[in-house]
Each structure stands twice: as structure tokens, then as C-alpha cells.
C-alpha positions as CSV (number, residue, x, y, z in Angstrom):
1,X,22.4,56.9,-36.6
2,X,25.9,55.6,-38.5
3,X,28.2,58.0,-38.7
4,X,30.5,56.4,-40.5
5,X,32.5,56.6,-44.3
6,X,29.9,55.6,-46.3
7,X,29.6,52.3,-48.9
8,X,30.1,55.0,-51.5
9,X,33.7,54.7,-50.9
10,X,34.4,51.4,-50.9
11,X,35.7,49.3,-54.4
12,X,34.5,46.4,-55.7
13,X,36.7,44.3,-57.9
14,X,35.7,40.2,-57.8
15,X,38.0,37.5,-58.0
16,X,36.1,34.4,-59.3
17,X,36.7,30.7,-58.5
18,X,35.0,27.4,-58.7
19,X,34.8,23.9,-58.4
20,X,32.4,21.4,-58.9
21,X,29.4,20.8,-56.2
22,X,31.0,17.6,-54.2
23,X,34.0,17.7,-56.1
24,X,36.7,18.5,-53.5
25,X,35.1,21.2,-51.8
26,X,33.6,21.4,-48.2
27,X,29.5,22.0,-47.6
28,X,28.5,24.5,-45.9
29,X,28.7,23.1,-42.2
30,X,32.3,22.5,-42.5
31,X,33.1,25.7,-44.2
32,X,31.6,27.7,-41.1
33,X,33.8,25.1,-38.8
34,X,36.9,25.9,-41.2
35,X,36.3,29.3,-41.5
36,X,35.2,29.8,-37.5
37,X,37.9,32.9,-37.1
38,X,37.0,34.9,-39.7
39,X,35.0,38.0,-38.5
40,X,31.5,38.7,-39.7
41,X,30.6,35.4,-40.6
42,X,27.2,35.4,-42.3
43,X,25.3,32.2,-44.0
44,X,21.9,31.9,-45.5
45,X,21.5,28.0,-45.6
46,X,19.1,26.0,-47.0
47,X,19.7,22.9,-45.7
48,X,16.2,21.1,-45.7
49,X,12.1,21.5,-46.6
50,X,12.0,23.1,-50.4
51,X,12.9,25.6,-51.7
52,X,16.9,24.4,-51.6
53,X,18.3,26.0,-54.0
54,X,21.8,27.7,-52.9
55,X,23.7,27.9,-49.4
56,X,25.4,31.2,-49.1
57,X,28.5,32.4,-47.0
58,X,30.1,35.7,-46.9
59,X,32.8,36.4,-44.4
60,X,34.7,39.7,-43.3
61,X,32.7,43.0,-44.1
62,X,34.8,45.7,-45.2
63,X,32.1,48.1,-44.2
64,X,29.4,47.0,-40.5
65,X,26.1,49.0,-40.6
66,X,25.3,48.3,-37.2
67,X,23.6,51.8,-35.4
68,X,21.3,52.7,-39.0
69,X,17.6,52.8,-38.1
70,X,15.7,52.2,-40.9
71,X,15.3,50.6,-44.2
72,X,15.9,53.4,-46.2
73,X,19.2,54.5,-44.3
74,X,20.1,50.9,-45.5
75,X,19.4,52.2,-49.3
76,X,21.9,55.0,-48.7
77,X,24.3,53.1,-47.8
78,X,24.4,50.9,-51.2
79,X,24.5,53.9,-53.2
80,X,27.7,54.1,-55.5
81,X,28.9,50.5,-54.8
82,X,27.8,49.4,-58.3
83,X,28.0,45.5,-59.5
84,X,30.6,44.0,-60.9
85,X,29.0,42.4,-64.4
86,X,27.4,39.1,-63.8
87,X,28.7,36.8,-61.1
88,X,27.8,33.5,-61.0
89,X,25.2,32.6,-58.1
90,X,22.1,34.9,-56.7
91,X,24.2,37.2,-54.5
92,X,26.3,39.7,-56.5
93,X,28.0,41.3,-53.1
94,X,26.1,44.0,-50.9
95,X,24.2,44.2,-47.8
96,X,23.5,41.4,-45.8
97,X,22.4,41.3,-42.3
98,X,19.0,41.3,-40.1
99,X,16.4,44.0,-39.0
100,X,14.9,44.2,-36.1
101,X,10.9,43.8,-35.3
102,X,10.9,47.1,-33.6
103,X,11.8,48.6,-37.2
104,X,8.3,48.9,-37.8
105,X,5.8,49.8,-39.9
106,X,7.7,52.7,-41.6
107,X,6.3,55.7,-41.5
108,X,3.7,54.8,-39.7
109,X,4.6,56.6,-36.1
110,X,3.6,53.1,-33.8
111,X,5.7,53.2,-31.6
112,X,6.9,49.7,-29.6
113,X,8.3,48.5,-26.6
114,X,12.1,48.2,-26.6
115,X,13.5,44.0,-26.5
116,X,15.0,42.8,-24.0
117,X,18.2,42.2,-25.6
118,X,20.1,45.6,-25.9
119,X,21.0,44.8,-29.3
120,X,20.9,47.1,-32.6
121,X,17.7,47.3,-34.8
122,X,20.0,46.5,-37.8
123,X,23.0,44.3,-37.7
124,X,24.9,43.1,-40.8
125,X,27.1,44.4,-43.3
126,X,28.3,45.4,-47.3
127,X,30.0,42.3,-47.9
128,X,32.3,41.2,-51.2
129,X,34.0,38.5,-50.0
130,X,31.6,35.1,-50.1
131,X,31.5,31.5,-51.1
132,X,28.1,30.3,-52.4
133,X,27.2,26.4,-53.4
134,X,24.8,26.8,-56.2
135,X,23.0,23.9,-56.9
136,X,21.5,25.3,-59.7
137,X,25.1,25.6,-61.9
138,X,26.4,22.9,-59.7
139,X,29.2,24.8,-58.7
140,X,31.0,25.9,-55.3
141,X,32.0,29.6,-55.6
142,X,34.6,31.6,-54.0
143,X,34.8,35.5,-54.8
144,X,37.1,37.5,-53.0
145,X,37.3,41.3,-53.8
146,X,40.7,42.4,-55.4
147,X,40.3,45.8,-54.4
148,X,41.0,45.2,-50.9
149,X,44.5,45.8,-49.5
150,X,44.9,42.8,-48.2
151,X,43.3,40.7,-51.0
152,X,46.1,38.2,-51.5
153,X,46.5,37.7,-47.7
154,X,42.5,36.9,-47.1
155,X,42.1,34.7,-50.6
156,X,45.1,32.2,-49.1
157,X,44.0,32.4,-45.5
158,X,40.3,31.1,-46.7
159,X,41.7,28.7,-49.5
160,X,44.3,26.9,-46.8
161,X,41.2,26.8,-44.2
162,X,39.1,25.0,-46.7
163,X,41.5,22.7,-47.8
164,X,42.1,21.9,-44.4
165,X,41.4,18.6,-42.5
166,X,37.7,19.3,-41.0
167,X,38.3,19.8,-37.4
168,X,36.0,19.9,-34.5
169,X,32.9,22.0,-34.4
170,X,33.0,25.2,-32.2
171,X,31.4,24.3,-28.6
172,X,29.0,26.0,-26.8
173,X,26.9,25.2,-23.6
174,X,23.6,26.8,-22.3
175,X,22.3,26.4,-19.2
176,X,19.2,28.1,-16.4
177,X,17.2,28.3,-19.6
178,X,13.5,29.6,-18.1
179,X,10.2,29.9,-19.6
180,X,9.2,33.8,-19.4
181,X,5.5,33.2,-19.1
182,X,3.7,30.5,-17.7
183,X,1.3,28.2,-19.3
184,X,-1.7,29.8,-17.7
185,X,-0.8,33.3,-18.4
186,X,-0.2,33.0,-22.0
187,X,-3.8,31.3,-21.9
188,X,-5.1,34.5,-20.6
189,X,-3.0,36.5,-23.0
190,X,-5.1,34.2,-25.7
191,X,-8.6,34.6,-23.9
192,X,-8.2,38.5,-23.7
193,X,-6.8,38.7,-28.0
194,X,-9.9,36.7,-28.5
195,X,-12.1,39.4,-26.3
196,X,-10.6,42.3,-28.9
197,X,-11.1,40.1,-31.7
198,X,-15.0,39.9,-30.5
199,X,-15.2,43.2,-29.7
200,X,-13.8,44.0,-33.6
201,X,-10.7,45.5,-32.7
202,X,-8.7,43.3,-34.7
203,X,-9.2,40.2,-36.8
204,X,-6.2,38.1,-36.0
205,X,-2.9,38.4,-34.1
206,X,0.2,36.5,-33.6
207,X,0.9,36.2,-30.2
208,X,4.5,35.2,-28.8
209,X,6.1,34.3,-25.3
210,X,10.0,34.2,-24.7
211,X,12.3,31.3,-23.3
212,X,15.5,32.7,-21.8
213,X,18.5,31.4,-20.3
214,X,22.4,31.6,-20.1
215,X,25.3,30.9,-22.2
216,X,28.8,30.3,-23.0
217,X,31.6,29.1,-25.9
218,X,31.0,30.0,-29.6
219,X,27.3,30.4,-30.9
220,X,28.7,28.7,-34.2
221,X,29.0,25.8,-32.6
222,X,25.3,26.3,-31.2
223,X,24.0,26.6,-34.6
224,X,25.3,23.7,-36.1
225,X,23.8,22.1,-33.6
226,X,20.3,23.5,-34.9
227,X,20.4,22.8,-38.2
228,X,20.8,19.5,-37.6
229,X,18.1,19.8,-34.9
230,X,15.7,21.9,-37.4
231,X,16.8,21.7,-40.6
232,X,14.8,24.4,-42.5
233,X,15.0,25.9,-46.3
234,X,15.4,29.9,-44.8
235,X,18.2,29.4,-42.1
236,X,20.7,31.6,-41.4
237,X,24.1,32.7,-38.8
238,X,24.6,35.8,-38.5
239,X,27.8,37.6,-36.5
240,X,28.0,40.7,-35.3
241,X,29.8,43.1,-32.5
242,X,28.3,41.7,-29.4
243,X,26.3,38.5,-30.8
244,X,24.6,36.2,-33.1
245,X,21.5,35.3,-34.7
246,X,20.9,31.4,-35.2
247,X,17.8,30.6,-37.7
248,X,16.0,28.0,-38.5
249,X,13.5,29.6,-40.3
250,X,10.8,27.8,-42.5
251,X,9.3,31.3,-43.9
252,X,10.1,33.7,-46.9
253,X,9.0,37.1,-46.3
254,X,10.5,38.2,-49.9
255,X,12.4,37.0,-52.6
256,X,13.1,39.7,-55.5
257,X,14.7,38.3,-59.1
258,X,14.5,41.9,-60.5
259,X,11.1,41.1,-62.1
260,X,8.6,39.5,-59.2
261,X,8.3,39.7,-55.7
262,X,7.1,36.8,-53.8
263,X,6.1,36.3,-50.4
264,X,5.1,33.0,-48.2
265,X,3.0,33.5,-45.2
266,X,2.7,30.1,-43.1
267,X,-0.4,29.7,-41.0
268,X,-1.5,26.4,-39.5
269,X,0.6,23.8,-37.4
270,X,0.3,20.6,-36.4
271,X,2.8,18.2,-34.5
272,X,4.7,15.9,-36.6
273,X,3.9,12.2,-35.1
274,X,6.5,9.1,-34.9
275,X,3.9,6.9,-36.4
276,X,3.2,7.3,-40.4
277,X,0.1,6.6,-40.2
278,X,-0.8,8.9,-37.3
279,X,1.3,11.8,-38.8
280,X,-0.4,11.5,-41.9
281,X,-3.6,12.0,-40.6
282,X,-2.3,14.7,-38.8
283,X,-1.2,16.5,-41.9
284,X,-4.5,15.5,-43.8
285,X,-6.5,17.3,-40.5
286,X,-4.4,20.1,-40.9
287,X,-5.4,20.6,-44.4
288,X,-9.0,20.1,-43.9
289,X,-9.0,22.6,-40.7
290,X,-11.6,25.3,-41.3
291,X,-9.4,27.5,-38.6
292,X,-6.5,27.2,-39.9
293,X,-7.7,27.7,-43.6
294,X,-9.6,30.9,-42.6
295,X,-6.5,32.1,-40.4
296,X,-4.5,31.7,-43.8
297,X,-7.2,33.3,-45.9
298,X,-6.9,35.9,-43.7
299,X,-3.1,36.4,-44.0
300,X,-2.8,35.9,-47.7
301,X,-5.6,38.7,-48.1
302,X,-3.0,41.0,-45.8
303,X,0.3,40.0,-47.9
304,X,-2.2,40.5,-50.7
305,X,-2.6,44.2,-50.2
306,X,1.2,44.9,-48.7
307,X,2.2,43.9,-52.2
308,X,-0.5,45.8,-53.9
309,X,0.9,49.1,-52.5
310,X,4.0,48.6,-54.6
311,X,3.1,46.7,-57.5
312,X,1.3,46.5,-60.8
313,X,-2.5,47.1,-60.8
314,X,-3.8,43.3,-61.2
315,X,-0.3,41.9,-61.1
316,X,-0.6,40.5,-57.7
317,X,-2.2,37.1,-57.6
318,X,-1.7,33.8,-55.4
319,X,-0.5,30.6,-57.2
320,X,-0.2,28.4,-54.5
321,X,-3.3,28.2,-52.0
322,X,-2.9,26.2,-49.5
323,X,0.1,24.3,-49.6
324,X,1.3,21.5,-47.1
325,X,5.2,21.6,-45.9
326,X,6.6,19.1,-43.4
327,X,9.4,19.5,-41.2
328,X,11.5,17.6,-38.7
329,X,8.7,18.9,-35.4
330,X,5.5,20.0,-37.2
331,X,3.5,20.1,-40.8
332,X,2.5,23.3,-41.6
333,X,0.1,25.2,-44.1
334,X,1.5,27.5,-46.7
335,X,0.7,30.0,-49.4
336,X,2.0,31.7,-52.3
337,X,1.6,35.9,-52.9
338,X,3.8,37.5,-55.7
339,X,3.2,40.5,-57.5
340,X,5.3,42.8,-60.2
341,X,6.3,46.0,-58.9
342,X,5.7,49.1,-60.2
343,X,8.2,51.1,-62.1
344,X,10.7,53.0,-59.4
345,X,10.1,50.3,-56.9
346,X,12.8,48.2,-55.8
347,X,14.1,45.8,-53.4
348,X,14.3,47.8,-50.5
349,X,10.3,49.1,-51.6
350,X,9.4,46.3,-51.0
351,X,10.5,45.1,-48.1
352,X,9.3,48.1,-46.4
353,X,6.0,47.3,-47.5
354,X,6.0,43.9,-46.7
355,X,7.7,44.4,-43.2
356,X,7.0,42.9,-40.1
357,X,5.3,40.0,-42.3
358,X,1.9,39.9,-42.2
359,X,2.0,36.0,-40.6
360,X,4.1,37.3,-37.3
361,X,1.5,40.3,-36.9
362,X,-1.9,40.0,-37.9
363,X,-5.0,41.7,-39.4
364,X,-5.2,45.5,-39.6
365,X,-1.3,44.7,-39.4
366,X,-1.1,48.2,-37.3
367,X,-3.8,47.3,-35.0
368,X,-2.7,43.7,-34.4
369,X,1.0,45.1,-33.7
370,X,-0.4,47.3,-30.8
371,X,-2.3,44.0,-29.4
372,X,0.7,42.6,-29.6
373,X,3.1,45.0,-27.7
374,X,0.5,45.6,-24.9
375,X,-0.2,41.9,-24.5
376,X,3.4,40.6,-24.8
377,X,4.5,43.8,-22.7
378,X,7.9,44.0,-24.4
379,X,9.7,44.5,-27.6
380,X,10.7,41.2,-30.0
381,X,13.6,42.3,-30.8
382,X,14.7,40.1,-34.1
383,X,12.3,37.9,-33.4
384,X,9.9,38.2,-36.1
385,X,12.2,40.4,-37.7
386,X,14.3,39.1,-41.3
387,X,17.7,38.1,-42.2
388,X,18.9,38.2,-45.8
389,X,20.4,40.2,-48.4
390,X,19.7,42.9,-50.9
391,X,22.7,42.9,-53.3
392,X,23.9,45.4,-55.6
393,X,21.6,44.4,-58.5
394,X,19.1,45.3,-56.7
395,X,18.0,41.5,-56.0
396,X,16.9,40.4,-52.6
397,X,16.0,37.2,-50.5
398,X,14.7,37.6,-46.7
399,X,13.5,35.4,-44.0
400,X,11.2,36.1,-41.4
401,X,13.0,35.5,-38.0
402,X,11.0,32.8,-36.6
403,X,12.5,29.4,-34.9
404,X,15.4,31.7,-34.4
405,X,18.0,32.0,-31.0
406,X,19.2,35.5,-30.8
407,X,22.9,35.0,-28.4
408,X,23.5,38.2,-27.1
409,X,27.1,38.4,-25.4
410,X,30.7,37.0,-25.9
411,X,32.1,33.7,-25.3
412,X,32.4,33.7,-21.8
413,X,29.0,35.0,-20.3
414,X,26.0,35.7,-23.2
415,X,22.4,35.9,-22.8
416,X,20.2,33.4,-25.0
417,X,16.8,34.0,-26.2
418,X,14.1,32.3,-28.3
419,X,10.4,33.3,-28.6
420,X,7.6,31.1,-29.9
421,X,3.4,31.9,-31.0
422,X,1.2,31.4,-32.9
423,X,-2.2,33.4,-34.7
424,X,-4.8,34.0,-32.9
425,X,-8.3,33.7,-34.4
426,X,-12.2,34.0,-32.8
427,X,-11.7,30.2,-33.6
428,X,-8.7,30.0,-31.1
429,X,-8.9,27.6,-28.2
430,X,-6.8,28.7,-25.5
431,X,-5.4,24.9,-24.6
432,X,-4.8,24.4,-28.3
433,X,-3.1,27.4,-28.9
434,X,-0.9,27.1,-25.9
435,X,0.0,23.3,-27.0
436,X,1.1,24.7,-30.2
437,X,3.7,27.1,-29.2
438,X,5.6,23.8,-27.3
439,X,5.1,22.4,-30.9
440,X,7.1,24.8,-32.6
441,X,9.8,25.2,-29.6
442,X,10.0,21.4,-29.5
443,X,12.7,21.4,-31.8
444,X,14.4,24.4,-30.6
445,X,14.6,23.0,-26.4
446,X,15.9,20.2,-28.4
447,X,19.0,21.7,-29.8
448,X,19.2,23.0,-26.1
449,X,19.0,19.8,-24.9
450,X,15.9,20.5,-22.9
451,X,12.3,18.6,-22.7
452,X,9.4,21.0,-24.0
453,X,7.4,22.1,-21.2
């Protein structure tokens, strides 16, 4: 548990500036390529599918939670850092960083398998120093916080490193990168979730293998690699003491505007195909799957009663059933789930009832998770955990860690790691659901430079 002086102490005092979207300022790519030294470097970037609304990049911490264990130690920590009066953009300053699968149902006593990755269950930071490109005001944003010591020093260092000529992206190679479980065992993994689902131990599960190999340079210059690779609306970067987190996320687990929570479970893939014609069909088949549609059903009916723990009675309804999103690998099915919460509830409520999401665990969520940990015989890790930010409005905006490398390690000799699944259903067919896992890492081996396989 952190030990540590508490957020309490810290001051907040913002220093506002802005320019014109395209005007003379950098995107966000170049701004993580300019900005490269700075410690702590943290971006939520929206740099393709919808929503894109903002790209968001905060720099240099003055306070790293890394060691809490829990969502509510993470509410603790924001106590007496109060806002600022209204800043323009959707991030007012506060905690941003990335929790860990093994986090848990809270309260709940299920205990899980520890990740391979020795790495903190929360990583991130209380962070007052950020640039955001808000597309909504049309305006890049700089706010750097006066109260720091050396306020005058940081506000030139980032201002001469974004008027700087762009250099070169950070590099970074991988290499030995391994398939954990073979085709045929993840088959049986399949065949045995679909005996429990018979047998009514569970109604659906997500079900996940690992990809692992070596690594070496800057993981910065990895993940601008992916986002061109995987452009996604809920990426994200995230540094921290002993590694990164590179997302390219297509799924919202919450999105909080101080009035309604939302939530966006994804269920149902299919492999985006070279030929438009083909592809279309493809998506069309997608939508008119009976499978998929059910496994959705299913998963909107469990993000249905997570929100209904913490909201309004009757508040909670679905405005979007199904929806069709296309990316640069696959087409997938989507839904909508948003609720108001009830009075006392806030951000961090409910993303405790809402975490893991109910699309990376399954149906009883408790039930499924302990399918999931025997089957997969190891922890996740972030995988299936969310990055984001709960700011000191109380607003909030998290992703659920999917299509995500977790770089564990320093320049010269760091572990990589990427898992990939997919729900399980009594409808599953083992080939097919085996097939679809290479769909989804498709884009990811990519990136590596690496066939799927």
C-alpha cells in the first residue's frame, strides 16, 4: 500500500494557453516525439473509429500512485486537490493512469492468479501539467500548473520542444515473439467453457491466450507505430517506473460528464476483407448473426444491471442496440448502456461497479471470472483492465485494455506482452472462435512486424 505524502498536499494553480486546432501547433504524434524526455508521459488518443472527440496529453506527475491496491485508495488520494474553476477541455487535472484485471470485483473476496508481468495493479498518476487538442472548441491547449517550483523552467522546456523541428520517432525493436498456447489447446480451452456453459455453470465467458516475446529501444516509438497500425477511438500510452502500456483500444468501459454514465460493450467480430464487396457482406453477416446478437444481448443485460447498482431506479436504458463499427482488421458489433447515478455516487462508484467490464468477463460476471482464471491458468494483468482518468470534477473517461501491448522493462532488455479472446457462447465453434482471436491480433503482429499464425 502507498505510503507516501498524500495528493492532499499538493497545489493546483493552472496556467492556460491556446492556439487554434492546425494553426501552428503539433498533433498529438509529434507532440509525444517532441516531448519523448519528459517523465510520465500519458496520452488518451483518439485517433480513428468514432467517437473522436479530444486527444489528451499530460506529462510529469508531481505525485506517482504506483503500489495503491484498489479503487477506493485511488479516491483517497484526490481528496483536497480541488479544481481550479473551469478549464477548457474534458480533463480538469487529476488522476490518470491504468488498473489492473486482478483489481477485481471489489469486495467480492475472488481471488485471481497473479500475471505474468511483475507489474503494479495501479500505475498512473495526479497530473496538472497537460496539453489537450479539443476538437470540440477547436483549440490546442497547454496548462501548466503555477504552483510548482519549477513552473517557469517546465512551461519553456515544453513550449521550445513543441516549436521544435519534428525529429525522428523513438525506435524500438522486438524480437522471439512466441505464441503462449497453441492453436489446439485453446480449442480445448473453448470445448471444456462450452461443457460449463452446458452444464449451467455460466452463460458466457471471454476467454484469452497471451503472445510474448522480447524487447528493446523506447516503447514510444513502438506505439506510434500502432496507432498507425490500429488506429482506434480509446488508445492510450502510458509510462510508468518500469514500463508502458500501448493501446489501441476500440471499447469504452465508462464515460462520466457529471450527469450520465455510459458504457459500450463490444461483442461480435468479423475480419475486415480487401474486397468491398466481400467486406460488406461480411459486416452485413455480422449483423444478422444470431450468436453474436445473443452473445451481445447477453452482455448488454450484464452492463445493464452493473449500472443499475448505482444508478437511478428506471434511469438505466440502452439507446443504441446493435451498432456496427469498422476498423482497420475487423467489423465489430456494439451497444449502448447509460444510466444516471444515484445521489452520493460518483466517478470512482461507478467504475467499481462497472469493473472488469462485463464484455472481457462474462455472465454471472463472478462465475465467468473463475472460468476464466482456471482455464487461462494465470492472471491478465492490464489486459482487460482500463486506462483513463477521473479528474477533479469528478468527471471520468476509461477504456477497457484490449488490443493493448503491456512493455515491461527498460530500454535495453524489456519483456513484451499482448493477449487476445474472444466470448464464449453454447453457440461457439471451437475453429471459429480460435480464427477469431488471429483476427483481432492481426493488427497487433502487424505493428510487430509479424504474420498472424
Amino acid at each position: 500500500m502507498h505510503t507516501g505524502p498524500r495528493a492532499a498536499q499538493l497545489e493546483f494553480d493552472p496556467w492556460v494557453e491556446s492556439w487554434p486546432l492546425g494553426a501552428a501547433g503539433p498533433d498529438l504524434a509529434s507532440a509525444l516525439a517532441a516531448l519523448a524526455g519528459e517523465p510520465g508521459l500519458a496520452a488518451l488518443d483518439s485517433c480513428g473509429g468514432k467517437p473522436a472527440r479530444f486527444d489528451l496529453l499530460a506529462f510529469d506527475p508531481p505525485r506517482r500512485l504506483e503500489g495503491l491496491d484498489s479503487i477506493a485508495s485511488l479516491e483517497r488520494e484526490l481528496e483536497g486537490l480541488k479544481p481550479a474553476g473551469w478549464l477548457p477541455g474534458p480533463f480538469q487535472g487529476g488522476f490518470l493512469g491504468a488498473l489492473a484485471y486482478e483489481l477485481g470485483l471489489a469486495g467480492s473476496g475472488l481471488e485471481l492468479p497473479e500475471p505474468a508481468l511483475p507489474l503494479p495493479r495501479i500505475v498512473g498518476g495526479i497530473y496538472t501539467d497537460w496539453l489537450v487538442w479539443n476538437r470540440a472548441l477547436g483549440q490546442l491547449v497547454l496548462v501548466t500548473n503555477r504552483a510548482r517550483p519549477d513552473w517557469s523552467q517546465r512551461r519553456a522546456r515544453v513550449r521550445a520542444a513543441l516549436a521544435a523541428a519534428p525529429s525522428g520517432p523513438p525506435q524500438a525493436v522486438v524480437a522471439d515473439l512466441e505464441r503462449q498456447v497453441p492453436p489446439e489447446q485453446h480449442r480445448g480451452r473453448v470445448r471444456a467453457l462450452i461443457e460449463a456453459i452446458t452444464a449451467g455453470e455460466v452463460y458466457q465467458a471471454n476467454l484469452a491466450h497471451a503472445f510474448v516475446g522480447r524487447a528493446e529501444g523506447q516503447a514510444l516509438g513502438l506505439y506510434l507505430r500502432l496507432r498507425r497500425s490500429n488506429p482506434a477511438p480509446y488508445g492510450a500510452f502510458l509510462e510508468f517506473p518500469g514500463g508502458a502500456l500501448l493501446s489501441s483500444s476500440p471499447e469504452l468501459l465508462l464515460s462520466f460528464d457529471g450527469q450520465r454514465a455510459r458504457t459500450r460493450p463490444i461483442k461480435g467480430t468479423a475480419r475486415r476483407e480487401v474486397d468491398p464487396e466481400r467486406d460488406r457482406r461480411a459486416a452485413q453477416a455480422l449483423q444478422e448473426s444470431v450468436k453474436d446478437r445473443a452473445e451481445l444481448t447477453m452482455i448488454v443485460d450484464l452492463s445493464r444491471n452493473d449500472l443499475g447498482q448505482v444508478c437511478e431506479p428506471g434511469s438505466v436504458r440502452v439507446p443504441g442496440f446493435p451498432l456496427l463499427e469498422s476498423y482497420r482488421a475487423v467489423h465489430h458489433l456494439v451497444a449502448e448502456v447509460e444510466g444516471r447515478p444515484r445521489g452520493g455516487i460518483g466517478a470512482l462508484g461507478l467504475l467499481t461497479a462497472l469493473f472488469p467490464g462485463a464484455s472481457i468477463t462474462g455472465a454471472p460476471k463472478r462465475a465467468a471470472m473463475e472460468h476464466i482464471a482456471a482455464l487461462e491458468g494465470r492472471g491478465r494483468g492490464f489486459f482487460c483492465g482500463s486506462l483513463g482518468f477521473v479528474d477533479l470534477r469528478g468527471r471520468a473517461l476509461f477504456n477497457i485494455l484490449i488490443r493493448t501491448l503491456v512493455w515491461a522493462g527498460g530500454e535495453r532488455d524489456a519483456r513484451l506482452e499482448f493477449l487476445v479472446g474472444g466470448g464464449i457462447t453454447v453457440r461457439s465453434d471451437p475453429e471459429a472462435e480460435e480464427a477469431e482471436t488471429l483476427h483481432k491480433a492481426a493488427a497487433l503482429l502487424a505493428c510487430l512486424g509479424e504474420p498472424a499464425r
